[in-house]
N, C-alpha and C positions, 0 to 999 in steps of 0.2 A: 379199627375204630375204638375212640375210648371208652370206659364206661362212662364217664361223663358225658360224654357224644348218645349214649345210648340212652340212659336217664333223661335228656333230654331229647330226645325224639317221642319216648314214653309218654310225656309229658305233654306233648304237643298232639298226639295220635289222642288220648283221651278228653283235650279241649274237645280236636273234631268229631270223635265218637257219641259226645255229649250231646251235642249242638244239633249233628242230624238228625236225632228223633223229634226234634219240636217243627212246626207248621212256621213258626217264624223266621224273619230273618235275623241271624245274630252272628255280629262282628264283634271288634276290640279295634278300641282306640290306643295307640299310642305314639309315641315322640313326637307331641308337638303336633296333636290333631290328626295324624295320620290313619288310617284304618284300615282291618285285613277283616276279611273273609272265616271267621270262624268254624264252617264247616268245609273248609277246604284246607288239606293239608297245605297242598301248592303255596296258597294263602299269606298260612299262619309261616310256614318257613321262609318265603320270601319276606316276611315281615323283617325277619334280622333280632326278634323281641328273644332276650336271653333272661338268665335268672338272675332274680334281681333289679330287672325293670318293672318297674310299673306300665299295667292296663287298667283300659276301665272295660267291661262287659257292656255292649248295645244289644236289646233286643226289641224287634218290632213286629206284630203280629198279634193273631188269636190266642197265642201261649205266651205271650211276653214272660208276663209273672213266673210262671213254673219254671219254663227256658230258664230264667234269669239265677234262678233256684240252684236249680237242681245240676247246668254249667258250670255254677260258681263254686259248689259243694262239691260235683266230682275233681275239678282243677284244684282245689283246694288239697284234698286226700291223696291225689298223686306227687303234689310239691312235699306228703309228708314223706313221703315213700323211698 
């Protein structure tokens, strides 16, 4: 496996890490309206989403707000990485 292969899985392991301490639900939109499952690996890797694509963050729930946070900010620090 590459490291690139590995960076990205990294990458995808910390969306869903993020995602399942909040009470809500929270996905990602992307190509063209489509949506995955952000606290499911399964999910996020069937999605096909590589770097370089654009997502947009959904989250619905009692935590929306923090979810949306604190997702956004760990994904964010891992794409530095």
């Amino acid at each position: 496996m590459s490291q690139a292969s590995l960076e990205y899985i990294f990458v995808q392991r910390v969306l869903c890490d993020a995602a399942i301490k909040f009470d809500s639900n929270i996905s990602f939109e992307y190509a063209e309206g489509k949506t995955a499952n952000a606290k499911s690996v399964i999910s996020i890797l069937a999605s096909g989403v590589k770097c370089g694509d654009e997502i947009t963050l959904i989250a619905d729930g009692s935590d929306e707000e923090e979810a949306l946070k604190t997702v956004s900010e760990k994904f964010k620090e891992a794409l530095k990485d």
